[in-house]
KEKOLNU-804914 format. One record per residue (C-alpha): residue number from 1; residue in one letter; x, y, z. Coordinates in Angstrom, 1 decimal. Example, Ala and Ser with C-alpha at 12.3 -4.5 7.8 and 13.67 -1.06 7.14 Angstrom:
BEGIN
+-----+----+--------+--------+--------+
:   i : aa :      x :      y :      z :
+-----+----+--------+--------+--------+
:   1 :  a :   12.3 :   -4.5 :    7.8 :
:   2 :  s :   13.7 :   -1.1 :    7.1 :
+-----+----+--------+--------+--------+
This chain:
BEGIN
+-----+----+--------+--------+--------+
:   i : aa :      x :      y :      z :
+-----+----+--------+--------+--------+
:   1 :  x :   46.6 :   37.3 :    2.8 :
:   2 :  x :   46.4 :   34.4 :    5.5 :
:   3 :  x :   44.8 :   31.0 :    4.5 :
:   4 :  x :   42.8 :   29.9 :    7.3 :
:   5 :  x :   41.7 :   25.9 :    7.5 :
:   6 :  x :   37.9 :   24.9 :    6.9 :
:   7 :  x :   36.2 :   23.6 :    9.8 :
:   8 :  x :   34.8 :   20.2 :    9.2 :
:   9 :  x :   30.9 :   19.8 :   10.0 :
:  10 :  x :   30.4 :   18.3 :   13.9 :
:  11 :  x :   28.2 :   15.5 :   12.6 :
:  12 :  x :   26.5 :   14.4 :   15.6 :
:  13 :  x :   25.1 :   10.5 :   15.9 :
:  14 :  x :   22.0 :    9.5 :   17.7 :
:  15 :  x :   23.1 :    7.3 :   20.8 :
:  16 :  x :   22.2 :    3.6 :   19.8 :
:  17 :  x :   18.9 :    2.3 :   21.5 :
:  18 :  x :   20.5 :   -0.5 :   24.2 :
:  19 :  x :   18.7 :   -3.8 :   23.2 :
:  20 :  x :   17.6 :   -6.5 :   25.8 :
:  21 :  x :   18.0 :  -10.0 :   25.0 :
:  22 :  x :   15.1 :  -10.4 :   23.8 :
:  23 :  x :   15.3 :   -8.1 :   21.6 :
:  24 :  x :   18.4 :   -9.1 :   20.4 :
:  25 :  x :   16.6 :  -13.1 :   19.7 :
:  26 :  x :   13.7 :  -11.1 :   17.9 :
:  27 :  x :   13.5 :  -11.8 :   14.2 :
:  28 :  x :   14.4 :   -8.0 :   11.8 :
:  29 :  x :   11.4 :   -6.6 :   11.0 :
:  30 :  x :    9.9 :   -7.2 :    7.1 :
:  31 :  x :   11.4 :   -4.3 :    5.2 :
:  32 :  x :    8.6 :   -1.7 :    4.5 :
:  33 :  x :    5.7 :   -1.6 :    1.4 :
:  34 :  x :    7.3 :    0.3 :   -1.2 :
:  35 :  x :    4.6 :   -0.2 :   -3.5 :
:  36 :  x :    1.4 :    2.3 :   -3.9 :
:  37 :  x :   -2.2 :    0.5 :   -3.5 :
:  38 :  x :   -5.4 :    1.5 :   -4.5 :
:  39 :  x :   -8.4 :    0.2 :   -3.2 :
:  40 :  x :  -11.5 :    0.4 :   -5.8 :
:  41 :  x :  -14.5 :    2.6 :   -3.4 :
:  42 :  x :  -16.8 :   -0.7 :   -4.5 :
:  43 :  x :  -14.6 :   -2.6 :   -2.1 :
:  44 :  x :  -15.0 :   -0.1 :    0.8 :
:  45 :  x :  -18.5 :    1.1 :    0.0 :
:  46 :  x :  -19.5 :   -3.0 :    0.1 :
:  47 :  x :  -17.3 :   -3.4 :    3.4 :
:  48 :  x :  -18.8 :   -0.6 :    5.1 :
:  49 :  x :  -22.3 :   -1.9 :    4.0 :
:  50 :  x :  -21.8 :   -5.8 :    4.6 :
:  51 :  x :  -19.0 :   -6.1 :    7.2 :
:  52 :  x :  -17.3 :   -8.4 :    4.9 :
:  53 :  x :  -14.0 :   -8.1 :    3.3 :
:  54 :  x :  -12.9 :   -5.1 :    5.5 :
:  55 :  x :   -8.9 :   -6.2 :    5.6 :
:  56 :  x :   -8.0 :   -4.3 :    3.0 :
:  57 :  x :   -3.8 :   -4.3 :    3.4 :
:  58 :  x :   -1.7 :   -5.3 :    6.7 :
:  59 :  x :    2.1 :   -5.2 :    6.6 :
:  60 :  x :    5.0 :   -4.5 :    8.8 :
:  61 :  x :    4.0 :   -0.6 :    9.7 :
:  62 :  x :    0.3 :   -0.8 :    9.7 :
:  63 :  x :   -3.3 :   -1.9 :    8.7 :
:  64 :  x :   -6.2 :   -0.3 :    6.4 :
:  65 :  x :   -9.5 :   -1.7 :    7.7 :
:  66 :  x :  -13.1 :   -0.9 :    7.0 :
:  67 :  x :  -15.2 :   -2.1 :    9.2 :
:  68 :  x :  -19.5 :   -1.8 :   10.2 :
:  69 :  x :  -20.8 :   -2.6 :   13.7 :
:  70 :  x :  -24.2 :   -4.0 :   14.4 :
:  71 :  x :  -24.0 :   -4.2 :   18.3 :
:  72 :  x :  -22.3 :   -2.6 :   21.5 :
:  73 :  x :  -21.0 :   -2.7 :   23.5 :
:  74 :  x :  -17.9 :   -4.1 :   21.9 :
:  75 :  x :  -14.9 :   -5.6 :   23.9 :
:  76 :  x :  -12.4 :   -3.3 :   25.2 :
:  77 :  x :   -9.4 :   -3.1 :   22.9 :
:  78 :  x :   -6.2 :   -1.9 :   23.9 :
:  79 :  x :   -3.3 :   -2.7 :   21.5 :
:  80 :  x :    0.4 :   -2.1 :   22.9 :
:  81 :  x :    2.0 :   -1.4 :   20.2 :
:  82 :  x :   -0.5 :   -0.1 :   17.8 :
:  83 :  x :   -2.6 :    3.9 :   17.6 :
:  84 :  x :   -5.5 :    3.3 :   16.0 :
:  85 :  x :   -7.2 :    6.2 :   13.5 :
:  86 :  x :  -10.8 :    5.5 :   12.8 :
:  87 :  x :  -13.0 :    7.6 :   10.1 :
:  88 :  x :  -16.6 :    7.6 :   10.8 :
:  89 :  x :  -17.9 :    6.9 :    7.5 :
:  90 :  x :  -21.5 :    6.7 :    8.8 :
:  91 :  x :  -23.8 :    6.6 :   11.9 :
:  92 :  x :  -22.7 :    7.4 :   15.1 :
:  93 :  x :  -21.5 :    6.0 :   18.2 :
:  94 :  x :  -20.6 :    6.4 :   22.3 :
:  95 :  x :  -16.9 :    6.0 :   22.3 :
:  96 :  x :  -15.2 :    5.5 :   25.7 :
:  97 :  x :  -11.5 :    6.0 :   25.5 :
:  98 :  x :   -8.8 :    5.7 :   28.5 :
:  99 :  x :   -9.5 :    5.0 :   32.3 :
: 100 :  x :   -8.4 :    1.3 :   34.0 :
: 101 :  x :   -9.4 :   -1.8 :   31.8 :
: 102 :  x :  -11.3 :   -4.7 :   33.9 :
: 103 :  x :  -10.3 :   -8.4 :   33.5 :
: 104 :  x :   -7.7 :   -7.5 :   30.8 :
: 105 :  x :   -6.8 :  -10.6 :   28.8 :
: 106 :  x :   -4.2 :  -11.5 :   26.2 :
: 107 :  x :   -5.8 :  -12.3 :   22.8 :
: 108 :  x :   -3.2 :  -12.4 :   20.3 :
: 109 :  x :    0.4 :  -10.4 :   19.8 :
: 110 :  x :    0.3 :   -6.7 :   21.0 :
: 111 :  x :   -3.2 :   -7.4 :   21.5 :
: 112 :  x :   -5.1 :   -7.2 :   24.8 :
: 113 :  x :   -9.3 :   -7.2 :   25.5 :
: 114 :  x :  -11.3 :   -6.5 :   28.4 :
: 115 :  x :  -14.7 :   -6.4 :   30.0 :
: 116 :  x :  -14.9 :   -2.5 :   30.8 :
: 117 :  x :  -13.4 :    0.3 :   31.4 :
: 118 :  x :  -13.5 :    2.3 :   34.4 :
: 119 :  x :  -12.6 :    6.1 :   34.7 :
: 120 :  x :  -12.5 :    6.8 :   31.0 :
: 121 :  x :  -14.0 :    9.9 :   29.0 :
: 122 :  x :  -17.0 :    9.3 :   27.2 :
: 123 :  x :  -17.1 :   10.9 :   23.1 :
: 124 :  x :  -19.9 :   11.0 :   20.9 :
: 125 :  x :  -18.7 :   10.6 :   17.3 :
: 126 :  x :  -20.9 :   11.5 :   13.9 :
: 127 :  x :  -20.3 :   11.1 :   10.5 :
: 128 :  x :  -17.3 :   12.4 :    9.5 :
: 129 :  x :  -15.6 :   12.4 :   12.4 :
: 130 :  x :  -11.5 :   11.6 :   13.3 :
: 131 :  x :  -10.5 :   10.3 :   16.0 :
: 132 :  x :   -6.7 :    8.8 :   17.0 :
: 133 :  x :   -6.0 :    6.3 :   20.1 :
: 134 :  x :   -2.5 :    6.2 :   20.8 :
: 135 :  x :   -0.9 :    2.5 :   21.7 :
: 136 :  x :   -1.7 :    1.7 :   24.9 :
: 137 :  x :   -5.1 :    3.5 :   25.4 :
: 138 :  x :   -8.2 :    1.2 :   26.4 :
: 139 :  x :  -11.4 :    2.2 :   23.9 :
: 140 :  x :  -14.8 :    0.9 :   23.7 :
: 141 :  x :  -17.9 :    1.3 :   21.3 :
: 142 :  x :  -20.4 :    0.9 :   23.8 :
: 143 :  x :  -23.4 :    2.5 :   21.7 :
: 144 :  x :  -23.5 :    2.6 :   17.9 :
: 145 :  x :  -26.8 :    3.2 :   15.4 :
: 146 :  x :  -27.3 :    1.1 :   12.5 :
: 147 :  x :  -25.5 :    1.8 :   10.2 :
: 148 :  x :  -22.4 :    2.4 :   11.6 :
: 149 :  x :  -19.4 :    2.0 :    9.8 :
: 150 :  x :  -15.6 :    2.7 :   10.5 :
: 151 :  x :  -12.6 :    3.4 :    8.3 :
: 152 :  x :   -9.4 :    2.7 :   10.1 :
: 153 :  x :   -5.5 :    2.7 :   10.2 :
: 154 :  x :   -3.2 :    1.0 :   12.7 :
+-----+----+--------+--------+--------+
């Protein structure tokens, strides 16, 4: 009987992401929650009543947020590095997402507003609706009832 050798595995390595200088200068990201969190529904039921105390948790992969609108239309939001997932937890709303963003301006990290939007599609969202914006993506609230109230991950 002939011994034959074992052929070893081909392990196979992603290529390594090529990293500008900035990059390179830009502080390691915070190491990731590794704890569970509960948030009591008397928190979230008050948030989505009041509008206050709707930060529930923020850390280095995203944000929980609960959140009620009085008013539209709301600024355009489009965050670069961020998808937004919003719950409707009650009410409804006219939702434009997409298009060109008017008079974009800068308002904080990742973090851009604008007047309009121009070109976008136009959704009507109920109770109980999902919807998900990826990064990038101008969105709008430009009708709501009252109540309306959001639950939302970044």
């Amino acid at each position: 009987m002939k011994t034959l050798p074992i052929a070893r595995p081909l392990l196979l390595r992603p290529p390594r992401p090529r990293r500008s200088a900035a990059a390179a200068d830009a502080p390691a990201p915070k190491a990731p929650p590794t704890e569970v969190t509960v948030f009591d529904h008397t928190r979230s039921n008050r948030s989505s009543r009041t509008g206050v105390g709707g930060n529930f948790l923020s850390n280095s992969l995203f944000k929980v947020i609960a959140a009620r609108r009085v008013a539209a239309p709301a600024a355009v939001e489009i965050h670069t590095r961020d998808a937004d997932v919003f719950y409707i937890v009650d009410g409804s709303a006219t939702f434009i997402t997409g298009g060109t963003a008017v008079d974009v301006k800068e308002v904080g990290p990742n973090e851009l507003h604008a007047k309009s939007i121009t070109g976008g599609t136009e959704r009507h969202l109920t109770k109980g609706d999902v919807i998900e914006i990826p990064p990038g993506t101008p969105h709008q609230f430009i009708a709501v009832t009252n109540p309306f109230s959001t639950s939302s991950s970044k």
